[in-house]
BASE-321407 format. One record per residue (C-alpha): residue number from 0; residue in one letter; x, y, z. Coordinates in nm, 3 decimals. Layout:
REM BASE-321407
 num residuo      c1      c2      c3
 NUM       A       X       Y       Z
...
END
This chain:
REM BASE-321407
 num residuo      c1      c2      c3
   0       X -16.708  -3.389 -19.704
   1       X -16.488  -3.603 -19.467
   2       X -16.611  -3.673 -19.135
   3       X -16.470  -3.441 -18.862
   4       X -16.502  -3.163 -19.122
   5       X -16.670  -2.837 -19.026
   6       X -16.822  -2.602 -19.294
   7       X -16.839  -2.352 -18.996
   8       X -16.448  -2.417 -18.927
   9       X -16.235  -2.451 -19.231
  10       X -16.025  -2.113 -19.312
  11       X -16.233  -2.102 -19.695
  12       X -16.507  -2.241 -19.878
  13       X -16.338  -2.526 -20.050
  14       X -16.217  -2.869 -19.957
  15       X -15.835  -2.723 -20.029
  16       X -15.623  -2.409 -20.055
  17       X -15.292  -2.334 -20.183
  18       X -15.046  -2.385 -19.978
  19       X -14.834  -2.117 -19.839
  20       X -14.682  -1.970 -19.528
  21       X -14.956  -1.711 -19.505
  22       X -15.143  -1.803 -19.785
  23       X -15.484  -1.911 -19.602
  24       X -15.468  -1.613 -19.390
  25       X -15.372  -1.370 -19.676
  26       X -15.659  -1.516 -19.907
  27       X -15.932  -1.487 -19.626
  28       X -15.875  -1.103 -19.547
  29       X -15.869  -1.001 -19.891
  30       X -16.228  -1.187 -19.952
  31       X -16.311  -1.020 -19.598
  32       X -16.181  -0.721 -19.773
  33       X -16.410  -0.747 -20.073
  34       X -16.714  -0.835 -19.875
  35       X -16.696  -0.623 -19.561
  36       X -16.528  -0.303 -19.715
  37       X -16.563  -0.336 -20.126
  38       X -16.528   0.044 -20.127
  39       X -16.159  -0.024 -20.118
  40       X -16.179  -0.307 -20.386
  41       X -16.361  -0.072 -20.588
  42       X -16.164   0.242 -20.574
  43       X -15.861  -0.003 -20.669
  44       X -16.070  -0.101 -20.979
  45       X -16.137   0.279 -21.014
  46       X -15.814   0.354 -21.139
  47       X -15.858   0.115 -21.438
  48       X -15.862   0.461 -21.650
  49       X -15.548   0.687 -21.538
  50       X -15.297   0.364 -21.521
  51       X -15.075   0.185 -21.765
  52       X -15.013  -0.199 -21.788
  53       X -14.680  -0.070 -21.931
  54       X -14.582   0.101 -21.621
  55       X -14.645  -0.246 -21.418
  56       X -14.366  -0.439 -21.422
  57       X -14.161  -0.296 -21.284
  58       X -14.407  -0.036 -21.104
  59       X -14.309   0.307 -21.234
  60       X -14.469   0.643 -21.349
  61       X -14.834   0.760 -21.276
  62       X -14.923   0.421 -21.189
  63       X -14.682   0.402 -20.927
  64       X -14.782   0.710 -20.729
  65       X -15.151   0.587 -20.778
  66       X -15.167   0.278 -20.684
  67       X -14.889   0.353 -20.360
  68       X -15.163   0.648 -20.278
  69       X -15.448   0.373 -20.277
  70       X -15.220   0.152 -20.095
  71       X -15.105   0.422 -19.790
  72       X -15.456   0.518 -19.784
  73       X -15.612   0.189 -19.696
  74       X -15.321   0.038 -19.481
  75       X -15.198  -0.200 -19.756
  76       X -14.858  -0.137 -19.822
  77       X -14.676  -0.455 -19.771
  78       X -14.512  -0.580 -20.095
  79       X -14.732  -0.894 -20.106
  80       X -15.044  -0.668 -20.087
  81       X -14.908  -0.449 -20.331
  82       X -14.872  -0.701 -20.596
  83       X -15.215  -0.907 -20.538
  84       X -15.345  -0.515 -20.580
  85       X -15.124  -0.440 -20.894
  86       X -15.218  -0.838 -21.052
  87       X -15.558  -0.753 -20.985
  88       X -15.580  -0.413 -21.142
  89       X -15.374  -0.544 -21.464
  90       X -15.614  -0.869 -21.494
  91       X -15.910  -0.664 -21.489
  92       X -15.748  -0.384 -21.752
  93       X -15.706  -0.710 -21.987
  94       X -15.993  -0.903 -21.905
  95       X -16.274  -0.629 -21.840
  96       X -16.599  -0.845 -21.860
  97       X -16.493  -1.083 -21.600
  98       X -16.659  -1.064 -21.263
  99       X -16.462  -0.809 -21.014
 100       X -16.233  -1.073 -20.764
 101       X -15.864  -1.065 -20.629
 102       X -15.680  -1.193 -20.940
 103       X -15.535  -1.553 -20.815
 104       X -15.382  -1.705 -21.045
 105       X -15.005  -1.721 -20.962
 106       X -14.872  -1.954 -20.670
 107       X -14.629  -1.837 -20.361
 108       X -14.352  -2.068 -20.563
 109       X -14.383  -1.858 -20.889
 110       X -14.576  -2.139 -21.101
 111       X -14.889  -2.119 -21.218
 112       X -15.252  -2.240 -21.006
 113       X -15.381  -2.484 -21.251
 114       X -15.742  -2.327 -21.395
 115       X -15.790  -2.713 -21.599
 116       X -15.910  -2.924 -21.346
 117       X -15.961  -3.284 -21.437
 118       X -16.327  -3.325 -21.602
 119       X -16.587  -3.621 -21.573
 120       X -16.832  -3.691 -21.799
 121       X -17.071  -3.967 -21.817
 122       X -17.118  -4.155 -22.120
 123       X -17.478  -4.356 -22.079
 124       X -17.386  -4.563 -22.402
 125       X -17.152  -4.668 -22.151
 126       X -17.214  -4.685 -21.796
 127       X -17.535  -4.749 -21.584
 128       X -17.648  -4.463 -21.354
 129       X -17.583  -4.667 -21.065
 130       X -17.240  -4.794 -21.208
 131       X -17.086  -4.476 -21.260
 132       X -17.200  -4.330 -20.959
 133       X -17.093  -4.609 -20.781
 134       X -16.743  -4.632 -20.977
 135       X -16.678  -4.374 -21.162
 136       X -16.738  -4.065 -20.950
 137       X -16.499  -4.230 -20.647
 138       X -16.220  -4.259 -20.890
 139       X -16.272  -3.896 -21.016
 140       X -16.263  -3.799 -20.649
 141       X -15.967  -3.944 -20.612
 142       X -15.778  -3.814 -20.904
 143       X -15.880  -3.454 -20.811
 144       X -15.752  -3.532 -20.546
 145       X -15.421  -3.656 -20.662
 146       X -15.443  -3.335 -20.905
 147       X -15.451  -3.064 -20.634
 148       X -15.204  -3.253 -20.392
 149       X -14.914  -3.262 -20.692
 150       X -14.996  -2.884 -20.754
 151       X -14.907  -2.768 -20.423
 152       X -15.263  -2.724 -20.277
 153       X -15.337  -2.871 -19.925
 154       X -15.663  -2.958 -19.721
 155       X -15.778  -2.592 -19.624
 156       X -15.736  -2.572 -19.264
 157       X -15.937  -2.560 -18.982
 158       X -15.923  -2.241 -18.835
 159       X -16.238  -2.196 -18.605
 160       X -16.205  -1.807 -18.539
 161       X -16.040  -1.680 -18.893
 162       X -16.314  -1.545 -19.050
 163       X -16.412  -1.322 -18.754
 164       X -16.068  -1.207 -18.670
 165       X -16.058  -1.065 -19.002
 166       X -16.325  -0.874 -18.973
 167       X -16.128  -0.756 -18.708
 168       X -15.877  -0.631 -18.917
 169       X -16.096  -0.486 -19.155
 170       X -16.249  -0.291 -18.881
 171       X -15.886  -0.171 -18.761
 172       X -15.710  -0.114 -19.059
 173       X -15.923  -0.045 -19.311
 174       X -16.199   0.178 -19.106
 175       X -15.920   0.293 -18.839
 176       X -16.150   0.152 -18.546
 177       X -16.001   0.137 -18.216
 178       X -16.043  -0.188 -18.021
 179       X -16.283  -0.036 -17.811
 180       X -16.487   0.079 -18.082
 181       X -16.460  -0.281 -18.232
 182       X -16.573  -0.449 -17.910
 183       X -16.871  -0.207 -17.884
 184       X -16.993  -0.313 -18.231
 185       X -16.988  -0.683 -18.127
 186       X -17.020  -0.683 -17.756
 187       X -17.070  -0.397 -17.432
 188       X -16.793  -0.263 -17.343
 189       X -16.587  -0.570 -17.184
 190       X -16.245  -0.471 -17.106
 191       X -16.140  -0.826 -17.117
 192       X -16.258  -0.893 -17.439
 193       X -16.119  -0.546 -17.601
 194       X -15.783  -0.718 -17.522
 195       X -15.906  -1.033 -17.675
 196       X -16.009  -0.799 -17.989
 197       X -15.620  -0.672 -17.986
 198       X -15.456  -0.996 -17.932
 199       X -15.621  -1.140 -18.224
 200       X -15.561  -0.831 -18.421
 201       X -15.227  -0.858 -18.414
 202       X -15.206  -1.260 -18.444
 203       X -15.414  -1.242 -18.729
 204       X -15.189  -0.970 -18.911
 205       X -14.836  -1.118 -18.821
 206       X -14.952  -1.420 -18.985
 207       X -15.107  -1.238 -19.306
 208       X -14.753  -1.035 -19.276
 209       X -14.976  -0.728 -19.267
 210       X -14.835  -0.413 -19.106
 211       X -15.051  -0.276 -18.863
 212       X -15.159   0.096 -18.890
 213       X -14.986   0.313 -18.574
END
């Protein structure tokens, strides 16, 4: 990793995201979402049985009225959220032996996220050890690279705070915490800081385009 790079600071796990207006912010509170409160993946997944791929595009019938009921029920009815819950529910209806995840395969732009990264091999009939560590593994860093930048992906961010003020989210929308309760989980009972909770809240969620609960 670069110098100046921060494991403990970059909004994701990888060296890049896909870039987006709220992309970065979007992607981190659904995995916050699957770690901190699968129940709500889970019941999504639930309804595998009583749906029909049919009724997805455009989103009619039984499936409608289920999936809007999961939706209402978990605070997760903006139209973005809606369809990264309906792609995920039809990917796992197609593909059911793959690993539960948010389905993320389509970028904000309507093309595709490229699955066929470039590959390296090393041929020894070829190359020294030393050589094509030396050589060949720069150049293939390089050409990834090159590969995500012309696909629309970006150097993920560094956002020191994200991951925690999702959490904060999760806590508000999807358990219906108050601030105060969320501050007395984390801290005791500091009034400034339950107005730092809020603040952050609400930052957090106008950038994710998520509609707070009332």
């Amino acid at each position: 990793m670069p110098s100046g790079h921060d494991e403990r600071k970059r909004a994701g796990s990888g060296e890049y995201v896909f870039v987006g207006t709220n992309a970065v912010v979007r992607t981190t509170f659904l995995n916050t979402v699957f770690t901190h409160a699968r129940f709500v993946f889970d019941e999504l997944l639930a309804l595998k049985g009583h749906v029909s791929t049919e009724d997805f595009d455009p989103l009619t019938g039984e499936t409608r009225v289920l999936l809007l009921a999961w939706a209402y029920k978990w605070g997760l009815t903006d139209q973005w959220a809606l369809d990264m819950a309906r792609a995920t529910l039809a990917w796992h209806i197609d593909n059911p032996d793959d690993p539960p995840s948010w389905w993320h395969g389509v970028r904000s732009d309507g093309g595709w996220i490229p699955t066929a990264w470039p590959t390296l091999t090393w041929d020894p009939m070829k190359d020294r050890e030393d050589v094509f560590k030396r050589q060949r593994v720069k150049a293939y860093i390089a050409e990834v690279r090159a590969f995500a930048e012309s696909n629309g992906f970006i150097r993920t961010p560094q956002k020191p705070q994200l991951f925690q003020h999702c959490r904060w989210v999760v806590h508000y929308q999807i358990e219906r915490l108050s601030y105060a309760d969320i501050e007395a989980r984390y801290g005791n009972d500091d009034h400034d800081r339950i107005s730092t909770i809020e603040k952050a809240v609400r930052s957090t969620a106008r950038l994710a385009g998520l509609t707070l609960r009332k």
